[in-house]
N, CA, C and O atoms as a MOPAC input file, in Angstrom:
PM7 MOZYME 1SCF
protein

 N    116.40000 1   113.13400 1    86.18400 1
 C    115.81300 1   113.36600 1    87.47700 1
 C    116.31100 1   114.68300 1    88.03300 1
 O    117.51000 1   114.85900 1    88.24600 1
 N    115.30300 1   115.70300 1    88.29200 1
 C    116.12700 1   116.75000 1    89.30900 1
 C    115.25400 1   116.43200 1    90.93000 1
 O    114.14100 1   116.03200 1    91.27200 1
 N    116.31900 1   116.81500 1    91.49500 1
 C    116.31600 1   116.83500 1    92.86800 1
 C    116.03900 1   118.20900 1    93.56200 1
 O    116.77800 1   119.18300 1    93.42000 1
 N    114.70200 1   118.19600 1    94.46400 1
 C    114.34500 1   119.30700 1    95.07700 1
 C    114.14400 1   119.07100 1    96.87300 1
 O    114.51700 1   118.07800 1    97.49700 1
 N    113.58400 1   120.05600 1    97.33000 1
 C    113.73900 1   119.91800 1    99.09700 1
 C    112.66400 1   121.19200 1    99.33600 1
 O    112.65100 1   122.35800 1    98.94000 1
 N    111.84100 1   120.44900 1   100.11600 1
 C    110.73900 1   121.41100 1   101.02300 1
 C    111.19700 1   121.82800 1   101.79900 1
 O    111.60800 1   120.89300 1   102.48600 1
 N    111.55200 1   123.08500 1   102.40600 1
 C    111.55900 1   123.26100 1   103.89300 1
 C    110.65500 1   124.29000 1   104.56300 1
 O    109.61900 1   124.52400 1   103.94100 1
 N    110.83100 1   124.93100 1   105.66800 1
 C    110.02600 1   126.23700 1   106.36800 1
 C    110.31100 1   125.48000 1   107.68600 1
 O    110.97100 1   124.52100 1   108.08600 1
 N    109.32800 1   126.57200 1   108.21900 1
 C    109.32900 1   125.79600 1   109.62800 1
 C    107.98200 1   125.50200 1   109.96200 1
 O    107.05300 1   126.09300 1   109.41100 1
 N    107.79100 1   124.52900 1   110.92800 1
 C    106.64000 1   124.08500 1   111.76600 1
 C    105.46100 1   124.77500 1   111.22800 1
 O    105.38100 1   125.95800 1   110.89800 1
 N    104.35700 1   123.66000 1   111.17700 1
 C    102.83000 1   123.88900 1   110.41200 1
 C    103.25200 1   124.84500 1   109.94500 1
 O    103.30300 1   125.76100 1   110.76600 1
 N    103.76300 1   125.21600 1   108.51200 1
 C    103.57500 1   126.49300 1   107.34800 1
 C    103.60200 1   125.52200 1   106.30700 1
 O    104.37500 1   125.79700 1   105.38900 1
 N    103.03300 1   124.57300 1   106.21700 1
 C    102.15800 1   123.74600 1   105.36000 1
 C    103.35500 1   123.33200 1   104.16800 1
 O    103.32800 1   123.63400 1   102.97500 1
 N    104.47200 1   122.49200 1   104.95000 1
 C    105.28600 1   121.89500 1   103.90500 1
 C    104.37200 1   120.26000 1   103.53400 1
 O    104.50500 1   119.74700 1   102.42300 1
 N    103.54700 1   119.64900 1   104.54400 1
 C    103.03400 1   118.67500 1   104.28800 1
 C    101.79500 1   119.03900 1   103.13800 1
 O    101.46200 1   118.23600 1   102.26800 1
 N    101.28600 1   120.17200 1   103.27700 1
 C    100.28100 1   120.08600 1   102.63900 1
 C    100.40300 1   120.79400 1   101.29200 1
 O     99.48800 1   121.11900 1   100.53500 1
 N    101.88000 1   120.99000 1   101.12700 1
 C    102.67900 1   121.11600 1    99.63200 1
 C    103.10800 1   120.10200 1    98.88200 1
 O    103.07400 1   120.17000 1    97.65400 1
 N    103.58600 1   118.98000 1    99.57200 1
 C    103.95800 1   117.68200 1    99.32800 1
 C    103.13600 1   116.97200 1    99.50300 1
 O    103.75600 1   115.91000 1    99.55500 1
 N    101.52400 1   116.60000 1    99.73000 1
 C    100.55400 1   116.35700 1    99.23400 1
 C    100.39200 1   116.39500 1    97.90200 1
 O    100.43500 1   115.44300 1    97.12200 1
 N    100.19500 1   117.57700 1    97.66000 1
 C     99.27200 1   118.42400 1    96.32200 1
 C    100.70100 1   117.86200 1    95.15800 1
 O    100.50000 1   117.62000 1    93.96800 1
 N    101.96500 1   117.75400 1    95.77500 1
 C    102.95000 1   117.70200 1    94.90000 1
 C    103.06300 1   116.17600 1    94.28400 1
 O    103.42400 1   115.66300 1    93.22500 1
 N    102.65100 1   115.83400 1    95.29600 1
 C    102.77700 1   113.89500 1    95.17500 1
 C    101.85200 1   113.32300 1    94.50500 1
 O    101.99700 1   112.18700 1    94.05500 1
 N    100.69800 1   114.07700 1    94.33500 1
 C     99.39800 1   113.81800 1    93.21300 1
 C    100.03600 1   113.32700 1    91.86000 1
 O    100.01400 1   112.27800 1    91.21600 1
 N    100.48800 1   114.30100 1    91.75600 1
 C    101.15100 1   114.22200 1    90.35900 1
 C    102.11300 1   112.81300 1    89.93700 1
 O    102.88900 1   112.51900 1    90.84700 1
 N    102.16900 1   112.16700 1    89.07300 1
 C    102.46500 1   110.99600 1    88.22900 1
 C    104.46800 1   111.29900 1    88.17600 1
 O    105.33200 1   110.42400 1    88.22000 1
 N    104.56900 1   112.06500 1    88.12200 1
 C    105.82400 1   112.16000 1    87.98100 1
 C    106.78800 1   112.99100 1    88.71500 1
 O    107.80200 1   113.47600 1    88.21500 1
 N    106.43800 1   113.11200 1    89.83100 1
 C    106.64800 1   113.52200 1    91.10900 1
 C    106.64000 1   113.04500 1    92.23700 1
 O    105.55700 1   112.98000 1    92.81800 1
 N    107.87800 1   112.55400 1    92.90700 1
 C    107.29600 1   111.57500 1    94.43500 1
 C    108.61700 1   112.18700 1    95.33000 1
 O    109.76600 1   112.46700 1    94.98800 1
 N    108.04900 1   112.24500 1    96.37400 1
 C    108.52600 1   113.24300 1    97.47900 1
 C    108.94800 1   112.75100 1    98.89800 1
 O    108.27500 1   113.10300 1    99.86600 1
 N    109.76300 1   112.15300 1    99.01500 1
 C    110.04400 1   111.20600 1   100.64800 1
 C    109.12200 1   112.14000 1   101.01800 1
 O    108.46100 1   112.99800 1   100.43200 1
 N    109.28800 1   111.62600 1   102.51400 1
 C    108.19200 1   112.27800 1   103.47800 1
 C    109.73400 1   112.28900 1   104.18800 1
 O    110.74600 1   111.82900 1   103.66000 1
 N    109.65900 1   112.87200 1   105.39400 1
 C    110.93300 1   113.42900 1   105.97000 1
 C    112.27600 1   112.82000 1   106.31900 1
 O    112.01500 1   112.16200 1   107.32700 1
 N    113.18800 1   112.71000 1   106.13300 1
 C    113.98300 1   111.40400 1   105.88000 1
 C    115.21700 1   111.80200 1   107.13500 1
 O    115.77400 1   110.88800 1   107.74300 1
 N    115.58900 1   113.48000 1   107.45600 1
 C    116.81200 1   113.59300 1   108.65900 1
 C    117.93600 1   113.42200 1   108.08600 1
 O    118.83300 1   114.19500 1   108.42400 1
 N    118.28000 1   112.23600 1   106.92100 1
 C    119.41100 1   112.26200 1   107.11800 1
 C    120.99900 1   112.42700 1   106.43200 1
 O    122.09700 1   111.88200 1   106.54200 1
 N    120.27500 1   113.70400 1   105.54900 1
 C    121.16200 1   114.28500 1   104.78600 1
 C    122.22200 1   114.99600 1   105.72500 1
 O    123.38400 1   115.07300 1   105.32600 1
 N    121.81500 1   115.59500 1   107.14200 1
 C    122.40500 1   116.55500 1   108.08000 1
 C    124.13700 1   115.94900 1   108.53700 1
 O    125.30800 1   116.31900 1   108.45600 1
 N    123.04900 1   114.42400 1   109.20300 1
 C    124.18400 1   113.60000 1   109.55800 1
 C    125.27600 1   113.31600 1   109.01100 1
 O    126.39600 1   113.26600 1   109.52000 1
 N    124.87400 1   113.07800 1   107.69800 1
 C    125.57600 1   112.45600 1   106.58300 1
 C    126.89300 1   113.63300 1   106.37900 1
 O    128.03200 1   113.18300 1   106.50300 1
 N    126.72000 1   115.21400 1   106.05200 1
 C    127.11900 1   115.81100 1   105.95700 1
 C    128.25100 1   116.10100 1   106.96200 1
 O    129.42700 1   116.34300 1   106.68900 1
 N    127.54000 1   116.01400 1   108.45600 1
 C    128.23400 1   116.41300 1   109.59000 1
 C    129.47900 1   115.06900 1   110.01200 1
 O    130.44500 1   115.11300 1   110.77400 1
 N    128.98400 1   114.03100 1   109.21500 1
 C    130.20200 1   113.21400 1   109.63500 1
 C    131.32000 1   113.24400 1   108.40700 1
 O    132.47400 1   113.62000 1   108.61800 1
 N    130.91000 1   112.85700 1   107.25100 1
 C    131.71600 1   113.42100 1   106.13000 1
 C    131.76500 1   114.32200 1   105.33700 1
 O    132.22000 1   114.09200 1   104.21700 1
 N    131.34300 1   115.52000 1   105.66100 1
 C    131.90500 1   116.54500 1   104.79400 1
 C    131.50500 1   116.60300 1   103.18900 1
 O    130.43900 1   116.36100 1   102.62300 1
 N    132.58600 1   116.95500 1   102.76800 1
 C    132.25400 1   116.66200 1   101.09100 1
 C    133.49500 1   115.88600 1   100.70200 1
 O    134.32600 1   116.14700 1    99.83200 1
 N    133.43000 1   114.89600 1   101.53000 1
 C    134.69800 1   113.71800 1   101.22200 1
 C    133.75800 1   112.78600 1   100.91300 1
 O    132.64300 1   112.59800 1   101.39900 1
 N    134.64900 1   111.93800 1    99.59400 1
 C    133.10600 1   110.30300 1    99.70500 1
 C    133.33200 1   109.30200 1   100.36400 1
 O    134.40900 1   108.83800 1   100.73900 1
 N    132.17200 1   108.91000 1   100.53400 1
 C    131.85900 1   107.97300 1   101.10900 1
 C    131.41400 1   106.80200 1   100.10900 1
 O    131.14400 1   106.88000 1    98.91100 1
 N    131.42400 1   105.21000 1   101.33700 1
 C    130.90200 1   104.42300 1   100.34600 1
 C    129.62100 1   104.09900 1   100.84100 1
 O    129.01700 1   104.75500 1   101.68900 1
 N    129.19200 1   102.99700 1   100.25100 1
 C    127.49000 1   102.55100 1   100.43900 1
 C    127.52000 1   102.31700 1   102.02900 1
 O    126.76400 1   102.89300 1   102.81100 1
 N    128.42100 1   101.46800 1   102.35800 1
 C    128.18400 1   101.51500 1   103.52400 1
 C    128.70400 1   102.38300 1   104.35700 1
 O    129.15000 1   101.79400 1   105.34200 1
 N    128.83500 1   103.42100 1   104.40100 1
 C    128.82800 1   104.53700 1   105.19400 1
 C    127.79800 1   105.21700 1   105.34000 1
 O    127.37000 1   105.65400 1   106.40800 1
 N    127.09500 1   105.41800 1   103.73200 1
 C    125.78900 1   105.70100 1   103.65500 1
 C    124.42400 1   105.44100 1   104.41000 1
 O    123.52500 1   106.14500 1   104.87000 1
 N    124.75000 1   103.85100 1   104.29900 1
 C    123.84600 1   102.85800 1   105.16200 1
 C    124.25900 1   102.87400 1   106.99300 1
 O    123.23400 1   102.51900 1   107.57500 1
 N    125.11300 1   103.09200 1   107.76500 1
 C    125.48900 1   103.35800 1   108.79500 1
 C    124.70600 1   104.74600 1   109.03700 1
 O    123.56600 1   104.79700 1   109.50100 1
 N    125.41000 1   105.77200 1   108.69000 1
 C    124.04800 1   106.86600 1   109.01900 1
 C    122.82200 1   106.45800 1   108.71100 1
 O    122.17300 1   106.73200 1   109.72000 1
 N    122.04900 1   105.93300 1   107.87700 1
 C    120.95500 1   105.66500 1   108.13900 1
 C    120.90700 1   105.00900 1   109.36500 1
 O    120.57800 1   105.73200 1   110.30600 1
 N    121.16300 1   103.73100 1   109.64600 1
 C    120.96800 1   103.14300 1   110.70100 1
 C    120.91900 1   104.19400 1   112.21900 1
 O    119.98400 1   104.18800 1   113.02000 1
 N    121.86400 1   104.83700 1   112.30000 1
 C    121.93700 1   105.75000 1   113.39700 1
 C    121.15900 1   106.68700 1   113.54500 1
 O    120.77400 1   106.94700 1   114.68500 1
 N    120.80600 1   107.29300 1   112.66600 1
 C    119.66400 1   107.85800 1   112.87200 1
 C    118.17600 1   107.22200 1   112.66000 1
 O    117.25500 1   107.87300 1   113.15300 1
 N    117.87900 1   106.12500 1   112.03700 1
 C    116.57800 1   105.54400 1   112.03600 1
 C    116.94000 1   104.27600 1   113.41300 1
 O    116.12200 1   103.35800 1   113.47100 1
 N    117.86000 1   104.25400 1   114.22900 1
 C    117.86700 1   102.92800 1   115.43200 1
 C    116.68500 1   103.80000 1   115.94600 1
 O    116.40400 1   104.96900 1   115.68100 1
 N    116.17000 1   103.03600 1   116.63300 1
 C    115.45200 1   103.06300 1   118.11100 1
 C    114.03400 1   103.46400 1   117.45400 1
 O    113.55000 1   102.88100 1   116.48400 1
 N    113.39600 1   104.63500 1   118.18700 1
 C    112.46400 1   105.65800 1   117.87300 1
 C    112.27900 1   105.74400 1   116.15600 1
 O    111.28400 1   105.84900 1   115.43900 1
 N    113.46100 1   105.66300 1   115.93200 1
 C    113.51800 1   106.82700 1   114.38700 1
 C    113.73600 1   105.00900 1   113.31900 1
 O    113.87300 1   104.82900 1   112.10900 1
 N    113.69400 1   104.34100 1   114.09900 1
 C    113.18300 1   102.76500 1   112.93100 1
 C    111.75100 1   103.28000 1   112.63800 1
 O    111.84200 1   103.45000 1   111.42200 1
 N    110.50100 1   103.63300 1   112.96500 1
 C    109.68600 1   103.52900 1   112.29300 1
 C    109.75900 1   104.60900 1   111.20200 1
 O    109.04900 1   104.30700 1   110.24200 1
 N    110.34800 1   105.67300 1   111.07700 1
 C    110.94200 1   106.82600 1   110.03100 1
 C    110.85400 1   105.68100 1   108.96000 1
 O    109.91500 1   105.59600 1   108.16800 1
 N    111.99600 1   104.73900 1   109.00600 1
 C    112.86500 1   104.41600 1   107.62400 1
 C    111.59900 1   103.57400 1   107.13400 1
 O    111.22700 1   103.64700 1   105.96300 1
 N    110.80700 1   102.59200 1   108.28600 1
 C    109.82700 1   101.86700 1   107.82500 1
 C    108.45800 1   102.88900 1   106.81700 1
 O    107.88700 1   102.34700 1   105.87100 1
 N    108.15500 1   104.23400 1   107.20000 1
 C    107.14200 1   104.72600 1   106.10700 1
 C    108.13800 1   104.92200 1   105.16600 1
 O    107.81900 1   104.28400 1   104.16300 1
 N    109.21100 1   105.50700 1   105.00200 1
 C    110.06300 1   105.65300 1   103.74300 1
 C    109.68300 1   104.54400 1   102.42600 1
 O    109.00700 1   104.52700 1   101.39700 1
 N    110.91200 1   103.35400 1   103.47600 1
 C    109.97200 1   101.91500 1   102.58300 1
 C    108.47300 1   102.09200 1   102.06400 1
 O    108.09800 1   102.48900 1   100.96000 1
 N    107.64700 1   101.64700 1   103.27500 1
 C    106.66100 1   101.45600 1   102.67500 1
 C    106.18300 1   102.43300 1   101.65100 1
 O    105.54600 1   102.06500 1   100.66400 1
 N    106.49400 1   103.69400 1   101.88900 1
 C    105.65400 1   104.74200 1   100.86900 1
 C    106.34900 1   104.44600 1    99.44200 1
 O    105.86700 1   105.12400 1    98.53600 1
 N    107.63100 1   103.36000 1    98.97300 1
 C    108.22200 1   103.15900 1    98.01100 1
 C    108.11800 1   101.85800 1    97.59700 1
 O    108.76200 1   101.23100 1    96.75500 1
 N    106.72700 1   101.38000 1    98.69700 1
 C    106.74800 1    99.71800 1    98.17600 1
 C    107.96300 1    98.94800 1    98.74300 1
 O    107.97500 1    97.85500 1    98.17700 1
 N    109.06200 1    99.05000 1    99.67800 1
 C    110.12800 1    98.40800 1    99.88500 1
 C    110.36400 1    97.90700 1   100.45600 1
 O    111.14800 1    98.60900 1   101.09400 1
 N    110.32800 1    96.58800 1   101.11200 1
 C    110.69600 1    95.47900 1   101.91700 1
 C    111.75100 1    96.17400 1   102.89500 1
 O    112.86300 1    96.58000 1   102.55800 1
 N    111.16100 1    96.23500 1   104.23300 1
 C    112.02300 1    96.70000 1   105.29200 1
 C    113.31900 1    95.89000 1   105.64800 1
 O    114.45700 1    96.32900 1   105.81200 1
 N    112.86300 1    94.58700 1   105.72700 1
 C    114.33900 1    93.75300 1   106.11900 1
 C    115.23300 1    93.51800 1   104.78000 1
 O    116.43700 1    93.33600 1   104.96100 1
 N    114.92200 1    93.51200 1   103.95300 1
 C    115.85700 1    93.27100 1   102.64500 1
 C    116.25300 1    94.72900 1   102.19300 1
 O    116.98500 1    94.81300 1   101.20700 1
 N    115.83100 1    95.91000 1   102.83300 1
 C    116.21400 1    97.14400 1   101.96400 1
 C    117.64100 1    97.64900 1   101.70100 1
 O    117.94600 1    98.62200 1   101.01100 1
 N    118.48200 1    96.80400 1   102.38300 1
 C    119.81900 1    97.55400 1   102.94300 1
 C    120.79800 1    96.28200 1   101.33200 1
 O    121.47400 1    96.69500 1   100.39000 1
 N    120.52800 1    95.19900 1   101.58700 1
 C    121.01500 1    94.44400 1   100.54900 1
 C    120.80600 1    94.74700 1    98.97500 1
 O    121.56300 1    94.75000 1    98.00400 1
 N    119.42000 1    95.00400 1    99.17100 1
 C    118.50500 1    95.60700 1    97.46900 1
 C    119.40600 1    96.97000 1    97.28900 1
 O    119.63600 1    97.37000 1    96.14800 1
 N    119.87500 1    97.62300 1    98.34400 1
 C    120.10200 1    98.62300 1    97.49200 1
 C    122.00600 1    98.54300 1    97.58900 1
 O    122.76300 1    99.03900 1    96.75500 1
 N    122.30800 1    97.98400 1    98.50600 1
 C    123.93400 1    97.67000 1    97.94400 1
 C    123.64400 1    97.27600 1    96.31600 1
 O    124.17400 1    97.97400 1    95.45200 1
 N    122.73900 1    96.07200 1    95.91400 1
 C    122.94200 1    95.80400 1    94.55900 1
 C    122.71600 1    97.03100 1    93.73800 1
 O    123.08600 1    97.17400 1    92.57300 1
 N    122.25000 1    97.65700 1    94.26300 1
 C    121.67100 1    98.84100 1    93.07900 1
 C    122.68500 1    99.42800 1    92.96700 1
 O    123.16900 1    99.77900 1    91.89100 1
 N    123.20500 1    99.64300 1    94.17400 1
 C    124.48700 1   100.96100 1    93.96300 1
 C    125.62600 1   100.17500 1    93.34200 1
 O    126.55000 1   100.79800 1    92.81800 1
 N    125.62400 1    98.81800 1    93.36700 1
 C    126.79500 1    98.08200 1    92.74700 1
 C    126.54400 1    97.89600 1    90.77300 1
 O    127.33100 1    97.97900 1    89.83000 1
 N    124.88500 1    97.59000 1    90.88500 1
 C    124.47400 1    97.63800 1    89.35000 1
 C    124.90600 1    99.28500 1    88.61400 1
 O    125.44800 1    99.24000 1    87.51000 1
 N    124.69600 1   100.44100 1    89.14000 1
 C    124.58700 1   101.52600 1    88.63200 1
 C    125.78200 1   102.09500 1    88.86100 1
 O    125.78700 1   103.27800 1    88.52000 1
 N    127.11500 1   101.58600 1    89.44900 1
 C    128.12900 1   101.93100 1    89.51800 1
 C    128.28100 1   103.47400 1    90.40500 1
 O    128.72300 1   104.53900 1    89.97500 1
 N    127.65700 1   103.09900 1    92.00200 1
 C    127.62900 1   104.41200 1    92.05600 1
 C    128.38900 1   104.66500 1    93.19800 1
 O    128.09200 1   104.11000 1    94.25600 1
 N    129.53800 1   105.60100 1    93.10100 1
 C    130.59900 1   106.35100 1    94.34300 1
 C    130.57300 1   107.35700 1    94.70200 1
 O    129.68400 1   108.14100 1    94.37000 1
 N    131.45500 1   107.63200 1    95.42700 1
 C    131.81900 1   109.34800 1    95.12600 1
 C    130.97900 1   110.23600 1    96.84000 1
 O    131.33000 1   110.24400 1    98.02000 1
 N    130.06300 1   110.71200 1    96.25700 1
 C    129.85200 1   111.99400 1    97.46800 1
 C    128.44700 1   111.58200 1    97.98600 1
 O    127.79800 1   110.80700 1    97.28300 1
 N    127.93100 1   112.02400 1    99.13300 1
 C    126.78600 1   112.00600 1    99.50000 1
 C    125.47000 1   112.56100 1    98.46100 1
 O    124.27400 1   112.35200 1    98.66500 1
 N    126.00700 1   113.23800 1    97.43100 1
 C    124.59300 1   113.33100 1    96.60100 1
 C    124.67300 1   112.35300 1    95.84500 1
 O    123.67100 1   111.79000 1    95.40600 1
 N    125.92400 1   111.98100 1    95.56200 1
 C    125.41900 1   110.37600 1    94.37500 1
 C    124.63000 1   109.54200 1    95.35300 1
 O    123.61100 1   109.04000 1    94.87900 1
 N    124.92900 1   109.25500 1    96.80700 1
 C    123.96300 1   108.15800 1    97.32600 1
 C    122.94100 1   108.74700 1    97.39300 1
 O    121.95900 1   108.11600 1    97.00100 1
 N    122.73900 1   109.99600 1    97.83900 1
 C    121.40300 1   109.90000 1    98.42800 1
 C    120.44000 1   110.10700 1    96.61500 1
 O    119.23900 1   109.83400 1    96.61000 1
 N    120.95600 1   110.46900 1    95.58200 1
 C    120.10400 1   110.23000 1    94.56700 1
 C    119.90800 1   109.13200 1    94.21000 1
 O    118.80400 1   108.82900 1    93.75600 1
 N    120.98900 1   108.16200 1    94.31800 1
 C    120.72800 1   106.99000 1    93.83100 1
 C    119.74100 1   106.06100 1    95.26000 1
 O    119.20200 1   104.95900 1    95.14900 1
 N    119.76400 1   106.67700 1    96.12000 1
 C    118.51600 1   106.09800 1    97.57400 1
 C    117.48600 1   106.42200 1    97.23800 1
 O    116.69400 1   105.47900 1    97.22400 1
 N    116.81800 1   107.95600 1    96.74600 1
 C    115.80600 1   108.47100 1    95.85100 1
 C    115.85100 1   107.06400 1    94.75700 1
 O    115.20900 1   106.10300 1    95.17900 1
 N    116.28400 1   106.94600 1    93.92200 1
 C    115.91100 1   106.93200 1    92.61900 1
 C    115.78900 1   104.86200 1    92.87400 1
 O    115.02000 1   104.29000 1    92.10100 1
 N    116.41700 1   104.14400 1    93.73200 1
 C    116.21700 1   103.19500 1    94.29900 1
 C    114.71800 1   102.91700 1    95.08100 1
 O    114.02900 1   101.90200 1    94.98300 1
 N    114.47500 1   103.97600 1    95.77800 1
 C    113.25300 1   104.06500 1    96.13400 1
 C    111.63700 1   104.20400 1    94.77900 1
 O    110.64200 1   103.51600 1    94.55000 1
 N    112.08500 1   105.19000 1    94.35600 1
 C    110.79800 1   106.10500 1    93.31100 1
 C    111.29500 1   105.38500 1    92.08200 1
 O    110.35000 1   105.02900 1    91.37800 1
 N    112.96300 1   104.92300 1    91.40500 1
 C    112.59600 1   104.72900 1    89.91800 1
 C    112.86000 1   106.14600 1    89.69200 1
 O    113.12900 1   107.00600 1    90.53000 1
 N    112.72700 1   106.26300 1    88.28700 1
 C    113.35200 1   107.84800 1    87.79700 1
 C    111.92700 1   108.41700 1    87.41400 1
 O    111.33000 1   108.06400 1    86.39700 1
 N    111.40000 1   109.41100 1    88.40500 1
 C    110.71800 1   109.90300 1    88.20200 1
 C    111.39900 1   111.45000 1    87.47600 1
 O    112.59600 1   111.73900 1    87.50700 1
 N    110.46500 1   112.17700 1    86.93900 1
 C    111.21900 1   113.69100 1    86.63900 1
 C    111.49800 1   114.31600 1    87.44900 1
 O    112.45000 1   115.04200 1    87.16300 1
 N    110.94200 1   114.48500 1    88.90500 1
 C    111.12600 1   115.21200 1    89.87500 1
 C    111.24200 1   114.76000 1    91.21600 1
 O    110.11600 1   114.42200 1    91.58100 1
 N    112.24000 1   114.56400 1    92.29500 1
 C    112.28800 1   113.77600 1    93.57400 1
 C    112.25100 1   114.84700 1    94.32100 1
 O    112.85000 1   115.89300 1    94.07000 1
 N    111.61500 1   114.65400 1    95.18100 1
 C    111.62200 1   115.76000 1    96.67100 1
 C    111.81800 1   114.95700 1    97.98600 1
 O    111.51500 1   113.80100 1    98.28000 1
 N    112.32400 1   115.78300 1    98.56200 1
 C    112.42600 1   115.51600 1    99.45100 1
 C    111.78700 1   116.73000 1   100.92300 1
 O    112.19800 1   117.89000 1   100.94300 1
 N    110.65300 1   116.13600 1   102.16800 1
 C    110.03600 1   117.10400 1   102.65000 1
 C    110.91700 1   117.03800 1   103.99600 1
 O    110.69600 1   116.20200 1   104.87200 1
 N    111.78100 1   117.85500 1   104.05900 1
 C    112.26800 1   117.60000 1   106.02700 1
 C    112.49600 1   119.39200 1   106.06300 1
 O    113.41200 1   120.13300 1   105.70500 1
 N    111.46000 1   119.55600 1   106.54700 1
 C    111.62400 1   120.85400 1   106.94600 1
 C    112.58300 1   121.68800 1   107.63400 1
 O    112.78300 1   122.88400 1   107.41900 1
 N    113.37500 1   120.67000 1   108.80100 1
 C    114.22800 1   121.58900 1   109.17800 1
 C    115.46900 1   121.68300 1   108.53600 1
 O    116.32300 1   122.34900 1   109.12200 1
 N    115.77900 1   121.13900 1   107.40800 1
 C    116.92900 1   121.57000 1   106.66700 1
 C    117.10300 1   122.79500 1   106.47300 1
 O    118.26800 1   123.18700 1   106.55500 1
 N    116.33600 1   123.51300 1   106.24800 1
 C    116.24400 1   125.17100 1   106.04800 1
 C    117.17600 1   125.63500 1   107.14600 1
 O    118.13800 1   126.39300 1   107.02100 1
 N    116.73900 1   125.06600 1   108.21400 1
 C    117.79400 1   125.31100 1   109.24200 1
 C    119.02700 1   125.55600 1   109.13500 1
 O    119.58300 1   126.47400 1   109.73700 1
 N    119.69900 1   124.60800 1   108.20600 1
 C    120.99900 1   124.55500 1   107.93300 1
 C    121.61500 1   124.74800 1   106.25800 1
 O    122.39700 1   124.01000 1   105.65900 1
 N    120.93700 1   126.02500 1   105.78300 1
 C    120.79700 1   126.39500 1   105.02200 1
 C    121.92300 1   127.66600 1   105.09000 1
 O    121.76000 1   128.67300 1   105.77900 1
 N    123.24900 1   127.36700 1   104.11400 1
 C    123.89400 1   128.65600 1   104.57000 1
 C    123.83000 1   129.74800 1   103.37200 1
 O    124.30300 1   130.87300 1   103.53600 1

């Protein structure tokens, strides 16, 4: 699996890149997810475990930003109320620790399955692009 990221800014057609990209059979692309930023800004490049992982999600998908995590799911087929348990097992089946890119690939790859190519579209990451 390699791991890629859309960004730009506002209407310069990252959606309508990740369209044309998502056609494709072996290519699937969250739609904007936020919460790599958080993740970063609270731990660093220290690891974390699943559930730390799962706490930033929550904080950033509470309130408003619950329907976020709900297209995520759904665009991956994934049961909204069971998603948080399904994927402790996963990360417990696949033995996975360590840093915020092991979770968030193994959240990709929990979601999509191992496709050849995962994207991810949140445009304002570019933002924080050093």
């Amino acid at each position: 699996m390699k791991l890629f990221f859309i960004v730009g800014s506002g209407r310069c057609g990252t959606q309508m890149l990740r369209n044309i990209l998502s056609s494709y059979d072996d290519i699937a692309i969250l739609p904007e997810t936020h919460f790599i930023i958080p993740l970063y800004e609270k731990y660093k490049l220290n690891n974390i475990t699943c559930d730390n992982f799962l706490e930033v999600l929550d904080s950033v998908y509470s309130g408003v930003g619950k329907k976020w995590v709900k297209v995520i799911l759904a665009s991956a087929k994934k049961d909204y109320f069971n998603y948080k348990k399904d994927f402790k097992k996963f990360v417990e089946l696949n033995n996975i620790k360590g840093s915020i890119k092991n979770y968030t690939e193994a959240f990709y790859i929990f979601l999509y399955g191992h496709k050849y190519l995962i994207g991810d579209k949140t445009p304002h990451y570019g933002a924080n692009l050093e």
